[in-house]
Backbone bond lengths (Angstrom), bond angles and torsions (degrees), N, CA, C in turn:
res aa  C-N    CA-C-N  psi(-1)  N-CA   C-N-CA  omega(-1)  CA-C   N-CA-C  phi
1 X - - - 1.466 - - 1.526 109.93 -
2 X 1.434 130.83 126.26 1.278 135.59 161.68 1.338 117.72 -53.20
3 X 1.205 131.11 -43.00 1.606 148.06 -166.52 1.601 110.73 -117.80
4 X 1.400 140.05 111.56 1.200 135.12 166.31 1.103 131.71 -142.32
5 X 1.584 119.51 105.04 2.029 110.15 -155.36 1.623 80.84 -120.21
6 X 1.479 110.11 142.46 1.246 131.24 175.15 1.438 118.23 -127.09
7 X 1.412 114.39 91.95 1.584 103.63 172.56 1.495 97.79 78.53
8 X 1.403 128.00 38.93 1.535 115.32 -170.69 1.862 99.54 -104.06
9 X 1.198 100.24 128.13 1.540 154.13 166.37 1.302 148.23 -45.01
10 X 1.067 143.02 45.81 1.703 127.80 -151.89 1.554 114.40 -127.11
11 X 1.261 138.67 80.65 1.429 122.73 -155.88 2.144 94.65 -110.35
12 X 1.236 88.21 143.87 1.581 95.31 -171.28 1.590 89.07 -117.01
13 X 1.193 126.00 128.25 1.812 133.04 -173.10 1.250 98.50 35.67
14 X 1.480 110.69 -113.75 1.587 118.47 -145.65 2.082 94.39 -107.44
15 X 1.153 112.06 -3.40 1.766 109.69 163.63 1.225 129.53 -115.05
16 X 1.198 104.37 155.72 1.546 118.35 -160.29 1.778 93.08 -94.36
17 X 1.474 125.80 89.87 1.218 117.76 166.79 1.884 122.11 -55.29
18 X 1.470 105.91 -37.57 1.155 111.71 176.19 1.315 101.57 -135.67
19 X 1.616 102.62 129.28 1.844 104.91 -174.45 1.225 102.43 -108.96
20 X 1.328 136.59 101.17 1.543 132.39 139.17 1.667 98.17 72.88
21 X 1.461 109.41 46.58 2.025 97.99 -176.07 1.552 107.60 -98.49
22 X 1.002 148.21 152.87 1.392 163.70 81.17 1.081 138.32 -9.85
23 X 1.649 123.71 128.47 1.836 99.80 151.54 1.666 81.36 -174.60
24 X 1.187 119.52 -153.53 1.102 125.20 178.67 1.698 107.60 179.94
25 X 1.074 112.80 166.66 1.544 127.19 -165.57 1.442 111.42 -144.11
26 X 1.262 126.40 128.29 1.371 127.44 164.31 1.966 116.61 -103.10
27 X 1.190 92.47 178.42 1.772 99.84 -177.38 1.574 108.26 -65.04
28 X 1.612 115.19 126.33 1.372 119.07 173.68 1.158 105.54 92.54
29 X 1.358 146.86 32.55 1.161 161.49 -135.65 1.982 113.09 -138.36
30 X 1.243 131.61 79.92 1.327 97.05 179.23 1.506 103.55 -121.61
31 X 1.456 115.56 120.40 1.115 157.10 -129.55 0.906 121.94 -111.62
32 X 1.981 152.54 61.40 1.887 124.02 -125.21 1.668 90.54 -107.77
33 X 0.788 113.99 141.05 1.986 139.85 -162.96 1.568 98.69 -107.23
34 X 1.236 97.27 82.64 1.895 106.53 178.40 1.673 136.03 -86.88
35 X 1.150 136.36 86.58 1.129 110.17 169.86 1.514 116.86 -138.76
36 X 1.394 130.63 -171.03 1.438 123.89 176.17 1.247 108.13 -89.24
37 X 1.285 129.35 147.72 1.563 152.26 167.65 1.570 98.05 -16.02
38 X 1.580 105.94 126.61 1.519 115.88 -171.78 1.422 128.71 81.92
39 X 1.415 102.75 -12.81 1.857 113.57 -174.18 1.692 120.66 -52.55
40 X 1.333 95.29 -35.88 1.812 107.57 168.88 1.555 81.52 115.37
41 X 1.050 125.64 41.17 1.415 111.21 165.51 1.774 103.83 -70.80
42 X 1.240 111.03 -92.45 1.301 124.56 169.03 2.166 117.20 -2.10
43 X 1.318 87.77 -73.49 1.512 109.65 170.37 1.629 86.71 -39.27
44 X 1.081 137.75 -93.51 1.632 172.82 -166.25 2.028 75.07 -13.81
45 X 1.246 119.43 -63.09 1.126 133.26 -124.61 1.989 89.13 -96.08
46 X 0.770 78.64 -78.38 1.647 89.75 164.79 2.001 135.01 -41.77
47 X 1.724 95.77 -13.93 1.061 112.50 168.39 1.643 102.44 -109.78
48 X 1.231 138.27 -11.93 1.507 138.06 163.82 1.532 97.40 -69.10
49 X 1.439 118.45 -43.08 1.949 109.38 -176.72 0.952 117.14 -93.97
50 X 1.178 128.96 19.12 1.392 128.78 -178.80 1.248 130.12 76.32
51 X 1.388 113.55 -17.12 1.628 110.83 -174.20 1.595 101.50 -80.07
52 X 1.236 143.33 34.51 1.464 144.46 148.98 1.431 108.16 -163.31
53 X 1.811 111.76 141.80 1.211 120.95 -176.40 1.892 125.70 -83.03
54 X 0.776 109.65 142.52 2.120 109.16 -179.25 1.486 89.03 -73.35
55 X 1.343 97.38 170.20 1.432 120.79 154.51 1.079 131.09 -111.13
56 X 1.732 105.18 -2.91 1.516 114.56 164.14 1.543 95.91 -168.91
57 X 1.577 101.35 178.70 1.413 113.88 171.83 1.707 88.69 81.91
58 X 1.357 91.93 -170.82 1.477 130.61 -152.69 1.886 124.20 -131.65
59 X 1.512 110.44 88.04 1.655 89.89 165.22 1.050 124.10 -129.87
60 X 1.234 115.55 136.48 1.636 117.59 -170.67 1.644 113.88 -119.14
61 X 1.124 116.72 157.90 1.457 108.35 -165.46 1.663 93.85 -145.76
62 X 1.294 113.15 83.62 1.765 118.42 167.16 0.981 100.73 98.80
63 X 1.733 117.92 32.06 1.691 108.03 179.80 1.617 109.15 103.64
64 X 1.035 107.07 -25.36 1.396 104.91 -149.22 1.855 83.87 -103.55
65 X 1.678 120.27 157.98 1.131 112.84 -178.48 1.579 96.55 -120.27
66 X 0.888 117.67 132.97 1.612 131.28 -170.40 1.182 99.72 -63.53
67 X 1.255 156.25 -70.60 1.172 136.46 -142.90 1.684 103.32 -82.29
68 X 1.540 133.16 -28.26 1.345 123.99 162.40 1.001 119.33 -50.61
69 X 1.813 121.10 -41.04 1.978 112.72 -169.86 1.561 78.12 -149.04
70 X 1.151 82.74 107.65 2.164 82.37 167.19 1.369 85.11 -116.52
71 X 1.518 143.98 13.66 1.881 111.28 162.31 1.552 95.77 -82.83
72 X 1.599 122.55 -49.09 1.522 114.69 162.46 1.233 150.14 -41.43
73 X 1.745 109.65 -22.42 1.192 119.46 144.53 1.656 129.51 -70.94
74 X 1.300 123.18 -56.39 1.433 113.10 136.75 1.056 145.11 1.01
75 X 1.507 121.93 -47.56 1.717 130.08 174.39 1.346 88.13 -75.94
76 X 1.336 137.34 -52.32 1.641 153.00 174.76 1.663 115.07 -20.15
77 X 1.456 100.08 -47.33 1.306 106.40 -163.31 1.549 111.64 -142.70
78 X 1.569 106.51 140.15 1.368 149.22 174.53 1.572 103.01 -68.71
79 X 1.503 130.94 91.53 1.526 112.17 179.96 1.845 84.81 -125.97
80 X 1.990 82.42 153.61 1.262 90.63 170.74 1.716 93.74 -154.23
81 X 1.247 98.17 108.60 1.434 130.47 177.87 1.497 117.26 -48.40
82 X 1.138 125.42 144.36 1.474 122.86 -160.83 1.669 88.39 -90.83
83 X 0.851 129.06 -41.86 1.957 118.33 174.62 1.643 93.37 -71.81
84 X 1.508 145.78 -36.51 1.591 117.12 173.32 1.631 102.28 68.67
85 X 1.202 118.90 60.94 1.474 118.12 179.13 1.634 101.71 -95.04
86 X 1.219 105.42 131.02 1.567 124.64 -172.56 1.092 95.80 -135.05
87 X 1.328 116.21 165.89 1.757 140.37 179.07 1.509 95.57 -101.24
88 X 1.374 119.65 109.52 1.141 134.73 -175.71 2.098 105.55 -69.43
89 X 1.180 93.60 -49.81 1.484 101.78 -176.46 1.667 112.09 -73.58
90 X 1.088 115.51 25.04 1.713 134.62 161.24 1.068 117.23 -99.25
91 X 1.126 124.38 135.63 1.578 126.17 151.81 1.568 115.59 -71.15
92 X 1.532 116.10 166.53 1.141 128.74 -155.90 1.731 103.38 -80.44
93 X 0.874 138.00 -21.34 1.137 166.87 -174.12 1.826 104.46 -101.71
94 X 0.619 139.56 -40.46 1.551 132.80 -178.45 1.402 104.56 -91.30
95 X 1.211 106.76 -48.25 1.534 113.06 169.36 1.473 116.36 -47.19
96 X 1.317 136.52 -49.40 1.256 136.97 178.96 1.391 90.88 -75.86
97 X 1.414 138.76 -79.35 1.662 125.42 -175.42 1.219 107.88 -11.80
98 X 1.854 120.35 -60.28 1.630 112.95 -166.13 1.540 117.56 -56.95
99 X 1.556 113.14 -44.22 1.359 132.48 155.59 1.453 122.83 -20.96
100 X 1.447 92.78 -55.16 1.764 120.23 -178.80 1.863 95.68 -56.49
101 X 1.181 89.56 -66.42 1.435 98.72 -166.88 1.315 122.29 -40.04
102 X 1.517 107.81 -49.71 1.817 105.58 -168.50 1.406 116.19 -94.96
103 X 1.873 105.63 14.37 1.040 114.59 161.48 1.464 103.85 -92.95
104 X 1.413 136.57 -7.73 1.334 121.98 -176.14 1.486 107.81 83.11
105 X 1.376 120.21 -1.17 1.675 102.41 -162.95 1.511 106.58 -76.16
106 X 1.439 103.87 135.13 1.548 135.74 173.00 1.911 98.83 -41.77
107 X 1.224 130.60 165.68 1.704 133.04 156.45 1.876 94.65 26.99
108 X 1.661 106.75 91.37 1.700 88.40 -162.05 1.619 67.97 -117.65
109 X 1.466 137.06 20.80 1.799 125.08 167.38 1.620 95.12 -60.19
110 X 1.741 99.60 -67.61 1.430 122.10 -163.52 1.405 121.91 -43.56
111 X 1.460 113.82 -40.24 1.574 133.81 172.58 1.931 88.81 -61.31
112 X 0.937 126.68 -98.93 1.101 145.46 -162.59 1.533 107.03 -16.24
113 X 1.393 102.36 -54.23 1.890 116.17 175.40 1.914 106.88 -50.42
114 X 1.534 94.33 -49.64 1.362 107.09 -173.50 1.763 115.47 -63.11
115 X 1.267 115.44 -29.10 1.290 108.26 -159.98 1.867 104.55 -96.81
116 X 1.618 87.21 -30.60 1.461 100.54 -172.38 2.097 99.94 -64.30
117 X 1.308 105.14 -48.90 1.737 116.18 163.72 1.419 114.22 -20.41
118 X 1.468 93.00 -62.24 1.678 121.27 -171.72 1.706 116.25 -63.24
119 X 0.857 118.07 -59.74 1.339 124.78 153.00 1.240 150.84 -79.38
120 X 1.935 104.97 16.44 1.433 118.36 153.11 1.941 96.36 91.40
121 X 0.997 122.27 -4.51 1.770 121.84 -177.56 1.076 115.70 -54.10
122 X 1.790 124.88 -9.70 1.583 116.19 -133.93 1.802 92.09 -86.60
123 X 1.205 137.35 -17.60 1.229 155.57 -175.87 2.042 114.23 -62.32
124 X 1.397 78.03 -48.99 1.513 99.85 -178.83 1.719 130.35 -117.07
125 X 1.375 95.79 32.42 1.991 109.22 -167.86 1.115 108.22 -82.36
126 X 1.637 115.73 -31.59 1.309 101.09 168.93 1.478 148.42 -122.86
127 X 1.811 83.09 54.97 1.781 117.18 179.42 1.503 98.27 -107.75
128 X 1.573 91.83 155.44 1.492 120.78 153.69 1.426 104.37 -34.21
129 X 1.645 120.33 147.37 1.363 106.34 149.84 1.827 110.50 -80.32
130 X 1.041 126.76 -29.70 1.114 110.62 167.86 1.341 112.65 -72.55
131 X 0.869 137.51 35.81 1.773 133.15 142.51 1.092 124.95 -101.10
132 X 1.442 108.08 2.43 1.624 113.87 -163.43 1.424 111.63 -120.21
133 X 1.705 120.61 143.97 1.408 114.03 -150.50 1.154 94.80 -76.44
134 X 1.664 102.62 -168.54 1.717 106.44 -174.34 1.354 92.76 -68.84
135 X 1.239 142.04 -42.36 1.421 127.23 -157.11 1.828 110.45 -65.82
136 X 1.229 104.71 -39.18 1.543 110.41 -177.48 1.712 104.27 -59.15
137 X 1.694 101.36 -58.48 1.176 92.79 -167.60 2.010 125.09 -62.42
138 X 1.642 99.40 -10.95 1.304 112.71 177.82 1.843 96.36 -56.93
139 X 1.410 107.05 -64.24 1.477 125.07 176.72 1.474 113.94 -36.70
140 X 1.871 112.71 -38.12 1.275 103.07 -167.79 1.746 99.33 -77.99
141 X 1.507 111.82 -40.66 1.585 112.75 164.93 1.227 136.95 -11.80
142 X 1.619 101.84 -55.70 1.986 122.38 -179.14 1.193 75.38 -69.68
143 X 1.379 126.20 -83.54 1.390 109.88 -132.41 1.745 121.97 -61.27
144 X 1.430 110.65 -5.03 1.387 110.02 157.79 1.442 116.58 -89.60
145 X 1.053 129.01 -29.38 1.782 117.38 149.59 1.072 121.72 -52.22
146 X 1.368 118.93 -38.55 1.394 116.40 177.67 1.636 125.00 -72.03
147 X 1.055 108.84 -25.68 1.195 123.38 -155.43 1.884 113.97 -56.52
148 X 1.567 112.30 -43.79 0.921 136.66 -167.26 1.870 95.78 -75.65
149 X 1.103 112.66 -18.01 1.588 101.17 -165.06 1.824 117.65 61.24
150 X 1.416 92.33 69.61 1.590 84.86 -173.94 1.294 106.30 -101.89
151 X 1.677 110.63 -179.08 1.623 110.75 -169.19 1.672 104.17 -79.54
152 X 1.226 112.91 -39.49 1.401 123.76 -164.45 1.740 116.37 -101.37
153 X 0.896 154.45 -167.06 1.202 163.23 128.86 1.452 113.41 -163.19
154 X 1.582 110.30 140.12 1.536 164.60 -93.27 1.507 99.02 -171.75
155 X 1.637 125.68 72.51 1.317 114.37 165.61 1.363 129.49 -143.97
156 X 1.277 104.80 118.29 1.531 137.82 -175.92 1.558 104.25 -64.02
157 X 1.595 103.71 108.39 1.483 98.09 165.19 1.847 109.00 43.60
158 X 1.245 106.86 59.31 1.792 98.27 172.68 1.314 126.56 -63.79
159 X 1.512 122.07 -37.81 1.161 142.09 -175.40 1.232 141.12 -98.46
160 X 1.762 99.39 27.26 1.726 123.01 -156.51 1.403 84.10 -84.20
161 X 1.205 112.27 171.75 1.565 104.36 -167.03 1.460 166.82 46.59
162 X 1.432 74.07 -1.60 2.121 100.91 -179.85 1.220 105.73 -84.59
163 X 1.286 115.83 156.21 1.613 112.66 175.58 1.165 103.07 -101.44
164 X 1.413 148.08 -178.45 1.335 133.17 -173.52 1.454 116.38 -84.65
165 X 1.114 138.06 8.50 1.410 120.74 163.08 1.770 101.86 -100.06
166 X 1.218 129.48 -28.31 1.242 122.22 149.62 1.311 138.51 -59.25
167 X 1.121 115.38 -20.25 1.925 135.06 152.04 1.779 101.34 -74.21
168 X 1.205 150.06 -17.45 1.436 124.86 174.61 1.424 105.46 -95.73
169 X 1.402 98.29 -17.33 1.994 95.49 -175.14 1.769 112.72 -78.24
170 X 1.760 95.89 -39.56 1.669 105.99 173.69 1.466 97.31 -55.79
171 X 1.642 118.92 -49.68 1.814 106.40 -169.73 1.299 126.06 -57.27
172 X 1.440 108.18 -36.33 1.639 131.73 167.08 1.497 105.92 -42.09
173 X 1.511 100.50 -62.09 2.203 95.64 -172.83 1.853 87.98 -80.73
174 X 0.542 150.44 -46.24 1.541 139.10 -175.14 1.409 114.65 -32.38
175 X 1.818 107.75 -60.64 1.655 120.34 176.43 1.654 111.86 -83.83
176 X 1.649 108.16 -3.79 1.197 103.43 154.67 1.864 138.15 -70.72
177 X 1.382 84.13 -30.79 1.203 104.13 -159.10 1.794 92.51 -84.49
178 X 1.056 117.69 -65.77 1.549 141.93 -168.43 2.269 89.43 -46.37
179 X 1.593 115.64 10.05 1.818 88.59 178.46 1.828 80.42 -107.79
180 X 1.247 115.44 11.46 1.954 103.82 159.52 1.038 108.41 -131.06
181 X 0.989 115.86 -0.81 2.059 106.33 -169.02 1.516 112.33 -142.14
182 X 1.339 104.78 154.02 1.142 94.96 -170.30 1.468 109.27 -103.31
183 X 1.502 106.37 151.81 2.014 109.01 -162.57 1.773 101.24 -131.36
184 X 1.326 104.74 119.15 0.928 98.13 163.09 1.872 110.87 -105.12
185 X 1.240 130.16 136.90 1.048 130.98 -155.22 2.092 100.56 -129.01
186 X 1.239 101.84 142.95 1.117 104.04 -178.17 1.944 112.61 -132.53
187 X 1.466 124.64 110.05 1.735 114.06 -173.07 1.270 88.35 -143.99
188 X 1.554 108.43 156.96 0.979 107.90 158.76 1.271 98.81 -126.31
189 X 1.630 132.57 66.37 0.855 141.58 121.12 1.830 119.63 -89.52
190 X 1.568 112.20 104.00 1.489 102.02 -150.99 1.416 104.19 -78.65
191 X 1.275 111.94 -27.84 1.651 115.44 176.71 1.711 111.72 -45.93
192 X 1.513 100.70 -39.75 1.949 98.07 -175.26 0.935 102.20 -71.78
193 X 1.476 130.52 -28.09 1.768 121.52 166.80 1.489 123.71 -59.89
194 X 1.122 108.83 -53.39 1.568 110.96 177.19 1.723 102.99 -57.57
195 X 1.416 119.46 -35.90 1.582 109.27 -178.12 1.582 124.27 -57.41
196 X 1.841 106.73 -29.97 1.404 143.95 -169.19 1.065 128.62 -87.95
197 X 1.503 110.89 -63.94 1.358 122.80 161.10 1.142 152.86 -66.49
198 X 1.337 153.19 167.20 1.559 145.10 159.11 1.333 97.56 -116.90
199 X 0.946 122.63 -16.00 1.880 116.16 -166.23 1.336 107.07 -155.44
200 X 0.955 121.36 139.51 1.600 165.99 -152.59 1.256 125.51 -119.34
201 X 1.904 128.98 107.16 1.115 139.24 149.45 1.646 110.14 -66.54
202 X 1.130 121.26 148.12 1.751 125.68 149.78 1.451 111.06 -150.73
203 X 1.793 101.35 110.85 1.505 98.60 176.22 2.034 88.28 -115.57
204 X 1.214 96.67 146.72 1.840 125.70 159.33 0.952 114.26 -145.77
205 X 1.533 105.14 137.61 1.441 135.09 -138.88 1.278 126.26 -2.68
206 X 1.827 104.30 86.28 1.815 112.54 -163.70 1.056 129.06 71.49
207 X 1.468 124.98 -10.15 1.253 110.74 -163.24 1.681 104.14 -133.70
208 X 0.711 99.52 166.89 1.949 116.25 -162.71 1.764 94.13 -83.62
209 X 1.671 112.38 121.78 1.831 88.36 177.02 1.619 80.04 -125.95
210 X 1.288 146.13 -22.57 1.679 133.50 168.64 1.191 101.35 -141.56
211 X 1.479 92.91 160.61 1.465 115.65 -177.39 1.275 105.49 -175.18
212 X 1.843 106.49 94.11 1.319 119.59 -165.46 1.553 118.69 -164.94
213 X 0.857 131.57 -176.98 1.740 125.83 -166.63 2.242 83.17 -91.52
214 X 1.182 95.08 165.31 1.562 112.01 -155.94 1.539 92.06 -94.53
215 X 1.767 133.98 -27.61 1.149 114.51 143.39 1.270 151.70 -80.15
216 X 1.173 99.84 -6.27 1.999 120.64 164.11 1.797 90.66 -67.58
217 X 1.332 123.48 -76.25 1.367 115.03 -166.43 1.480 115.45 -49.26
218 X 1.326 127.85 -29.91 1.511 114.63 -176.62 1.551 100.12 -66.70
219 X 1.435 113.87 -42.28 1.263 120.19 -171.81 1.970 124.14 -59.19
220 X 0.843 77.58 -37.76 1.475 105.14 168.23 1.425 115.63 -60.55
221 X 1.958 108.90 -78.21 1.402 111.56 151.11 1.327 126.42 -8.00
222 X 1.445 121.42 -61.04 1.477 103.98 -159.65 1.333 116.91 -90.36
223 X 1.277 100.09 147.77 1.648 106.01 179.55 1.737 95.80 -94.43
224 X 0.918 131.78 -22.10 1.408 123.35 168.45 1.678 105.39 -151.38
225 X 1.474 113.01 153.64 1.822 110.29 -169.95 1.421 100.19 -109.78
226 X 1.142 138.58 -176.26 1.045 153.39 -171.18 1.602 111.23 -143.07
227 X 1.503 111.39 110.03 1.770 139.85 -171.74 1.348 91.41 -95.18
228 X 1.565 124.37 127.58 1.131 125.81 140.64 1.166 130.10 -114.16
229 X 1.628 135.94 116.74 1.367 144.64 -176.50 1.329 131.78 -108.98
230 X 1.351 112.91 126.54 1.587 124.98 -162.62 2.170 94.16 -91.92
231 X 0.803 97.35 129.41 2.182 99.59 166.44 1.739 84.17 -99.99
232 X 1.028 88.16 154.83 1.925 104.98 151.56 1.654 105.31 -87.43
233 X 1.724 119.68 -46.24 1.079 117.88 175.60 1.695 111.27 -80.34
234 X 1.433 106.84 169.59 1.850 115.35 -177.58 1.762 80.69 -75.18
235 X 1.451 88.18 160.40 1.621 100.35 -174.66 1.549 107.82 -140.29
236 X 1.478 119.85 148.05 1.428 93.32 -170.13 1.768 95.60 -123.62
237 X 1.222 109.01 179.01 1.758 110.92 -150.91 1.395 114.84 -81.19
238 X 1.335 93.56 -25.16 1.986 112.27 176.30 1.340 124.70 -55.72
239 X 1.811 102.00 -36.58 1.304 120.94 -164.99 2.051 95.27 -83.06
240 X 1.037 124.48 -17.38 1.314 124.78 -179.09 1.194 106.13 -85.93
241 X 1.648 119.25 -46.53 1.389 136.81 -166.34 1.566 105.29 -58.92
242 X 0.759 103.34 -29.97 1.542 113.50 -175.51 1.691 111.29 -68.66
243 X 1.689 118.29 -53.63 1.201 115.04 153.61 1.150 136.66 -1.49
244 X 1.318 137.67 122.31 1.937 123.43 -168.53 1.209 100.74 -85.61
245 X 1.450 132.32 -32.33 1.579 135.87 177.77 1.489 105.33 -59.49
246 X 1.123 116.21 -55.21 1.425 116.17 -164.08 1.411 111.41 -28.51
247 X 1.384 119.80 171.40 1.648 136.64 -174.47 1.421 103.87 -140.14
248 X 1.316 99.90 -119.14 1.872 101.99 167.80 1.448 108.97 -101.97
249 X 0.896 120.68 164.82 1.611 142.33 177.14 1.518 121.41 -100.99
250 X 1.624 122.27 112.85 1.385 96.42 173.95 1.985 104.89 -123.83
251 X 0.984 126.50 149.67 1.468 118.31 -172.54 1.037 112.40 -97.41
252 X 1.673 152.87 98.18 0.987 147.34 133.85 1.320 125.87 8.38
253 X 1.496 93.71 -104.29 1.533 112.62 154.66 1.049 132.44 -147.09
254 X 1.632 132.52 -162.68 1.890 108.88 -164.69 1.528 115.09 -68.37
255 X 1.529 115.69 13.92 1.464 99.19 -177.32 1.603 99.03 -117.77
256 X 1.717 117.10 -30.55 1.155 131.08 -154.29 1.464 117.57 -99.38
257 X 1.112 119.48 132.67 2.220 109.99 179.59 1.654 85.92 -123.00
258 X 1.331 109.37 169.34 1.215 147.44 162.76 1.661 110.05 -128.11
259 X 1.691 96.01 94.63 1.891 92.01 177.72 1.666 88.42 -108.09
260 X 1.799 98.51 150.19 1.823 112.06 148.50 1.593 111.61 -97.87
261 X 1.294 82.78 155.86 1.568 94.31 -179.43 1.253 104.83 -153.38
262 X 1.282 118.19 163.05 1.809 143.99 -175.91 1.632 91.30 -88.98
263 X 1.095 129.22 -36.04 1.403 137.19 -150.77 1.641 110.09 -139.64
264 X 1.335 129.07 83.58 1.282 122.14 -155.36 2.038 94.09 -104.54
265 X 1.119 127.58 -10.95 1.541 111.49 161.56 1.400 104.13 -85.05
266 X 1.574 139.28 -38.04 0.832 154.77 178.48 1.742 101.16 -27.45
267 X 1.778 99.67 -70.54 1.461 120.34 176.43 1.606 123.11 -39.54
268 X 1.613 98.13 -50.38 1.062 115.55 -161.88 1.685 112.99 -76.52
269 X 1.338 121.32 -31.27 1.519 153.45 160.07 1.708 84.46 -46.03
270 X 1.673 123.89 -87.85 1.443 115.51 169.79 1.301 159.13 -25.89
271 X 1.479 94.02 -23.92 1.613 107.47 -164.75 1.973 82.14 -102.75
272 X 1.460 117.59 -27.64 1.422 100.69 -162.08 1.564 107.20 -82.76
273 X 1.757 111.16 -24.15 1.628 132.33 159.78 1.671 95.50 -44.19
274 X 1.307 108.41 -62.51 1.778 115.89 -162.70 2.305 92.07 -46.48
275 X 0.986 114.18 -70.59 1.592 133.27 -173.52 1.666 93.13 -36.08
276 X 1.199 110.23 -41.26 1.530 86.83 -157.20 1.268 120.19 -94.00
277 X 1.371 90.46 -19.74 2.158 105.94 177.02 1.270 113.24 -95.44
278 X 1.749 115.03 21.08 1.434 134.67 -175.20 1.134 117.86 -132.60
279 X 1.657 115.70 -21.92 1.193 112.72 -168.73 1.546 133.95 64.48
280 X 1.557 96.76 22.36 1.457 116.23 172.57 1.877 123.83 -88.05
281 X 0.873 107.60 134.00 1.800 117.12 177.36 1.886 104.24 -92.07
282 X 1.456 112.64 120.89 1.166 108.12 -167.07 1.490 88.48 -126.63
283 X 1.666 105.95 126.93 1.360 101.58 -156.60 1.658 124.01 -119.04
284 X 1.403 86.26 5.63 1.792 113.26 148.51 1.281 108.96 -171.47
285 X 1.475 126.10 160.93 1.010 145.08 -162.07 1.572 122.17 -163.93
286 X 1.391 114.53 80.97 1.258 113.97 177.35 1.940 129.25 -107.62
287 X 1.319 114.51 174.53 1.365 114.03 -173.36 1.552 103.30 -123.90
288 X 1.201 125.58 101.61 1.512 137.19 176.78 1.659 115.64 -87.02
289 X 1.229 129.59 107.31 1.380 134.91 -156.81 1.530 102.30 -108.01
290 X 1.517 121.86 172.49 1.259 120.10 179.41 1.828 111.86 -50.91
291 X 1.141 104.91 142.86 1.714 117.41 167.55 1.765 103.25 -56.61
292 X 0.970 100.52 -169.39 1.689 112.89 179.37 2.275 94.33 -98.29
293 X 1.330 94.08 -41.65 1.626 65.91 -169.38 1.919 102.13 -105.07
294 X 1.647 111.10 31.46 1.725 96.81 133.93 0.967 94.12 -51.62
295 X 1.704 98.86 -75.69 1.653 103.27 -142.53 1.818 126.33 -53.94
296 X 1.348 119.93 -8.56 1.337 147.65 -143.81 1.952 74.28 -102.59
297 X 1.100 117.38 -62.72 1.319 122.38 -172.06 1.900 115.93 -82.63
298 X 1.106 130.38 7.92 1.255 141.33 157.89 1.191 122.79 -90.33
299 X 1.846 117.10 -29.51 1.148 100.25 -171.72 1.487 89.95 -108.17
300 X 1.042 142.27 16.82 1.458 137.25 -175.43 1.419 113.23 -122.59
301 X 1.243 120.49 -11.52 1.688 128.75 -147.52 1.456 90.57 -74.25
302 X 1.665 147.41 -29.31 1.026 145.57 168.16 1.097 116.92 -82.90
């Protein structure tokens, strides 16, 4: 496993920032780490890289357990901190060299060309980082996580500040990166998760409430799904109402309904019974399940 927290720990005075959570991550994995403001995400994240200690539990990152050798975990991992603290009075280019440097990397010109490529810099390499907006400097961030070629990466809010064509290019090297390495990713923009991810952390307040593939949780999520059905013929509302699945009814238009249901194969098994002992052509028929932030907002809303 690349990623492994056991029973991990963090209490600041009288609260439990991180209560006793779990999970684990393997190689090729990108993973989005969800919760609302204060959840211990961050904390969570920062105690996987070493730059802060647990008070209990266990994290290891490639074998290795962080709190015995966190400079060895370090070479391990790609972090990019949700504050992104850079040396403003650097250029974009010296700044990654220094990067280069205390990683030891061998030919660190060639890396530098490559990463800066990779993360869109080539525009702005030879500015200050303090001249550069939040979005650049987000960009200049990866590319010092990146730089080293590590096994893992560790990222806090990557895409805070991007405008949206700079948020599809970061998602691009993100799901690029994530078919060798493993990413744990943290936004609370939930839509860039669902674009990114297959699987899903959710901790509120410290504590672990899912940890599951992102279509098990919608599925899960809903207390009732939402069927939408196209007729070729006009259809009238009675003939649905009648259905035992059905819920409420909403009409599109004369060909189209929007039914809820408790039971949406259930429905769907019905409506295709309804077509055939009617002589109806039903000319799509789909099952729309909770979004990511129902469910994002069910398990957190307390």
């Amino acid at each position: 496993m690349s990623i492994e927290v056991q029973q991990l720990t963090k209490i600041y005075g009288e609260q439990k920032a991180v209560n006793n959570i779990s999970f684990s991550l393997n190689k090729g994995e990108i993973v989005g780490f969800l919760g609302p403001n204060g959840a211990g995400k961050s904390t969570t994240m920062k105690i996987i890289t070493g730059y802060l200690r647990s008070d209990g539990g266990i994290a290891k990152v490639a074998g290795t357990d962080v709190s015995a050798d966190p400079i060895a975990v370090k070479r391990k991992i790609g972090y990019l901190p949700e504050s992104n603290p850079l040396y403003y009075e650097m250029y974009v280019k010296e700044y990654l060299a220094f990067i280069a440097g205390v990683h030891g990397i061998e030919n660190p010109n060639a890396k530098i060309r490559s990463v800066i490529e990779l993360t869109g810099l080539q525009v702005e390499q030879k500015k200050k980082l303090g001249q550069l907006s939040k979005g650049y400097k987000q960009r200049a961030g990866l590319a010092a996580a990146l730089i080293h070629d590590p096994e893992v990466l560790i990222l806090d809010e990557p895409t805070s500040g991007l405008d949206p064509n700079q948020i599809i290019e970061i998602r691009n090297v993100i799901r690029q990166q994530g078919k060798d390495k493993t990413v744990l990713f943290s936004s609370h923009i939930l839509q860039e998760v669902e674009a990114i991810c297959d699987r899903v952390i959710i901790i509120n307040k410290g504590e672990l409430v899912a940890d599951d593939k992102l279509s098990n949780l919608r599925n899960k999520g809903a207390s009732s799904n939402t069927v939408v059905v196209s007729f070729k013929e006009p259809m009238e509302a009675e003939w649905l109402q009648r259905l035992p699945a059905t819920g409420t009814i909403n009409k599109l238009n004369a060909h189209t309904w929007q039914i809820t249901t408790r039971n949406a194969e259930q429905l769907r098994k019905q409506l295709l019974e309804l077509s055939l002992q009617h002589n109806l052509n039903i000319v799509s028929l789909q099952t729309e399940g909770s979004s990511l932030e129902d469910v994002f907002r069910q398990l957190t809303k307390n």
